[in-house]
C-alpha positions in Angstrom: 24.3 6.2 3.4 23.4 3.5 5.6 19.8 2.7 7.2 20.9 3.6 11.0 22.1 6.9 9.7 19.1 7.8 7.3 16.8 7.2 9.9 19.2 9.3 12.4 18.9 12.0 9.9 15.3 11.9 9.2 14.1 11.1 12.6 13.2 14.5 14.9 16.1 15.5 17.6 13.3 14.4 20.0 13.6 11.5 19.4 16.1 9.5 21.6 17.9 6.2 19.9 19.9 5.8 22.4 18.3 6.3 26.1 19.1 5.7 29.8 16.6 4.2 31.9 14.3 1.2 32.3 12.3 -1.3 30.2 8.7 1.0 30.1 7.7 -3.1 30.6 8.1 -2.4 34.1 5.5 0.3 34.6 2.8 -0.5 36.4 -1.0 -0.1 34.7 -1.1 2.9 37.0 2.4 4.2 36.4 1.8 4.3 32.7 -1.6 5.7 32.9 0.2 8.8 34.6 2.8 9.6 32.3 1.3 7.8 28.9 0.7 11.4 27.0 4.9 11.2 27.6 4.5 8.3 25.7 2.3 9.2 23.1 3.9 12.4 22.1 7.2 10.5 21.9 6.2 8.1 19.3 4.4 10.7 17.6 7.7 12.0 17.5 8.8 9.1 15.0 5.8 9.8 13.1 6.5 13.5 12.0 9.2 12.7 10.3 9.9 13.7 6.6 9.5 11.1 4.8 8.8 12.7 1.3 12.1 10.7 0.0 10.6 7.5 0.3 8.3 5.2 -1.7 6.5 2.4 -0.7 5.5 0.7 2.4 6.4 -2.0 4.5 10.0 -2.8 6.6 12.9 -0.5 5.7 16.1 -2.9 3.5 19.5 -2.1 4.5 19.0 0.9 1.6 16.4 2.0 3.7 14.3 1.3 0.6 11.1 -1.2 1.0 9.7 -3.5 -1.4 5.8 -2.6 -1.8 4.0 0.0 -3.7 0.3 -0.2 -1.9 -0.4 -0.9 1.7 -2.7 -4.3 -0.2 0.7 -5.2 -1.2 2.5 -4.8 2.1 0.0 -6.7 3.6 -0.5 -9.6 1.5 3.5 -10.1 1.2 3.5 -10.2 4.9 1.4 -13.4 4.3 2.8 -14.8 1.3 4.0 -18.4 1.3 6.7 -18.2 -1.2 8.7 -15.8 0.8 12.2 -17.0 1.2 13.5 -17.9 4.5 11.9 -18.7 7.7 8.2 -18.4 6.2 8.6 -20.2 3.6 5.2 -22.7 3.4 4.3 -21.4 6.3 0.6 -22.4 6.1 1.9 -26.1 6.5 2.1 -24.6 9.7 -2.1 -25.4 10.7 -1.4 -28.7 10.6 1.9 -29.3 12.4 1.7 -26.3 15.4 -0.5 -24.4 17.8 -2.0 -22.3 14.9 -5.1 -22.6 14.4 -6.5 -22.2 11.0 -10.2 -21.1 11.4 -8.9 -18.2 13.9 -6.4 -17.2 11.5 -8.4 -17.1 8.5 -11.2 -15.0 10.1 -9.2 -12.5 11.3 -7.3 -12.1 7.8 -10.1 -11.4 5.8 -11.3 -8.7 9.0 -7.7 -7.7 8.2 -8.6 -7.6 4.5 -11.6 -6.4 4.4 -9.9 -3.0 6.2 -7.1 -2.5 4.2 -8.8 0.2 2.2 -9.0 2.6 5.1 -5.3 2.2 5.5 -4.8 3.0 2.2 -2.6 6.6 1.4 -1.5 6.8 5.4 2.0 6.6 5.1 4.2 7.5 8.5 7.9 5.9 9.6 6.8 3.6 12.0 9.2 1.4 14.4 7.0 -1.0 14.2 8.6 -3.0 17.3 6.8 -0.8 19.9 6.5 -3.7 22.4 6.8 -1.9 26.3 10.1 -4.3 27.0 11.2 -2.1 23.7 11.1 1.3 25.1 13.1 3.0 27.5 11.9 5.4 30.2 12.8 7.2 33.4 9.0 7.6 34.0 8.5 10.7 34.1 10.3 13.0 31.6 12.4 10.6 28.8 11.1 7.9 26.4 13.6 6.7 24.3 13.4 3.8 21.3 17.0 1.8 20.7 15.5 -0.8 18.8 14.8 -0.3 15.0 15.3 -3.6 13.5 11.8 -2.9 11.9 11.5 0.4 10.9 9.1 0.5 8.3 6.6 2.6 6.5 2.9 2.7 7.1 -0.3 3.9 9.3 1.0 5.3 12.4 -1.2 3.5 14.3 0.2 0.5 13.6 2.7 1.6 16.7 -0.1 2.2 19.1 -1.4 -1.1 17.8 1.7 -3.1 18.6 1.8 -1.6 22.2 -1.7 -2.8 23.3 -1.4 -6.2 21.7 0.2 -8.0 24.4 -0.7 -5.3 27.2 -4.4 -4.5 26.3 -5.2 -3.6 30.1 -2.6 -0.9 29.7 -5.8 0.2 27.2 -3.9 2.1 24.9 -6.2 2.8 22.3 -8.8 3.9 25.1 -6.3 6.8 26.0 -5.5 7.3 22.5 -8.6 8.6 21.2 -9.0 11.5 24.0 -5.2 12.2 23.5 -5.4 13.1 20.1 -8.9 15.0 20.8 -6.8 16.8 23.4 -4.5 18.1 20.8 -7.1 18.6 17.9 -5.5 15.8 15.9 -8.5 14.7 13.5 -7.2 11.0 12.3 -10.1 9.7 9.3 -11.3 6.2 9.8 -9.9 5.6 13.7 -11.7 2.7 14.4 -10.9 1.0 11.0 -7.6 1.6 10.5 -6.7 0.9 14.1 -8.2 -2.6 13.9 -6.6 -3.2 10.3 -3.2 -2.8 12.3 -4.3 -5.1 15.3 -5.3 -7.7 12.9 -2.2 -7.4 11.3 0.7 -7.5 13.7 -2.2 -9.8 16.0 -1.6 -12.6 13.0 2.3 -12.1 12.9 3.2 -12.4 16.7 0.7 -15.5 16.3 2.4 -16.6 13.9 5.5 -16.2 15.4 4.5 -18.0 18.6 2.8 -20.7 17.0 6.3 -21.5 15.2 8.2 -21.7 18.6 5.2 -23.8 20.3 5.1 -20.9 23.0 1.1 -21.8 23.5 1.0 -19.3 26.3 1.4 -16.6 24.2 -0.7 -17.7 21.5 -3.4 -18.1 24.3 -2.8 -14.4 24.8 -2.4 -12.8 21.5 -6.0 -14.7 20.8 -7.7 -13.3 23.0 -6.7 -9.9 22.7 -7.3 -10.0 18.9 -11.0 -11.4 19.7 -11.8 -8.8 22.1 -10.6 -5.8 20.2 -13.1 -5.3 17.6 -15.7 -4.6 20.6 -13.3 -2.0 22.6 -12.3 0.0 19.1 -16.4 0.3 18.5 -17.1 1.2 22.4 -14.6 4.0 22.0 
């Protein structure tokens, strides 16, 4: 079977793969704020699903099979230099782009030193839940027709992704009374939710820093180095 059609088969009914609408990229802060539990029970949507078949965590192969046994592993291959492909060497990378190589290694071992409370928490996860990747009316439909990334890991990583380059939308500031709201008890919160900043924070760096798009790396820094005081304000 292929991926597309063993995550259509393990992914709720309620969840939408193919919607009509807008890019939820053109809410305003306001807009969202009305209709984010829409939002947030949509993607926890992706998250119930059964996903007793599978091993492993990190991005979903064409087998819909991935290729690490602990989250340490996921991690840490995420980061690995010998990769094949595009990241090959990448820590040449400090000296020949925008990255810079004090920010990065701080916020790896913060990363690192977290990965323990991520640990066992194993959920499908798009893991491209960017707003200019969701589709809304608005008001009643959210839909996801990307899943390039599908993966396996801490749901949060999701909620993570969304407030990384929108962190006045201040997703994880709605988050926690959401999930009080519907007496969903989620162990280690604040840890795991800045394990999964740190994480897909460093890769959109990354990613930025290898296309020289500096105003985004401007960005994504800042939003990385202010996180660690919202999460413990919550």
């Amino acid at each position: 079977m292929s991926r597309d059609n063993v995550l259509r088969s393990i992914l709720s009914e309620k969840v939408d793969m193919t919607p009509s609408g807008f890019e939820a990229d053109q809410l305003s802060p306001e807009q969202f704020w009305d209709c984010h539990e829409l939002f947030f029970d949509k993607i926890l949507e992706i998250h119930a699903s059964d996903i007793s078949d599978m091993d492993g965590y990190g991005n979903l192969d064409e087998s819909c099979k991935t290729q690490h046994t602990t989250c340490r592993e996921y991690i840490i291959g995420e980061f690995a230099e010998d990769q094949e492909g595009y990241w090959y060497n990448w820590r040449e990378m400090f000296d020949t782009t925008l990255l810079e190589r004090e920010f990065f290694e701080h916020y790896y071992q913060e990363m690192m030193d977290r990965i323990p409370y991520c640990e066992g928490w194993r959920y499908l996860v798009n893991d491209f839940m960017f707003f200019s990747n969701m589709i809304t009316d608005g008001k009643s439909t959210v839909g996801f027709p990307d899943w390039s990334y599908a993966s396996i890991g801490d749901f949060l990583m999701d909620f993570a992704i969304m407030d990384l380059h929108k962190p006045y939308m201040r997703i994880p500031e709605l988050l926690v009374p959401y999930l009080y709201k519907k007496g969903i008890v989620v162990p280690d919160f604040k840890e795991r939710f800045l394990c999964m900043g740190y994480l897909k924070g460093l890769f959109c760096l990354r990613w930025h820093a290898s296309i020289d798009d500096e105003e985004s790396c401007i960005s994504i820094m800042k939003s990385m180095s202010e996180l660690k005081d919202r999460i413990y304000n919550l």
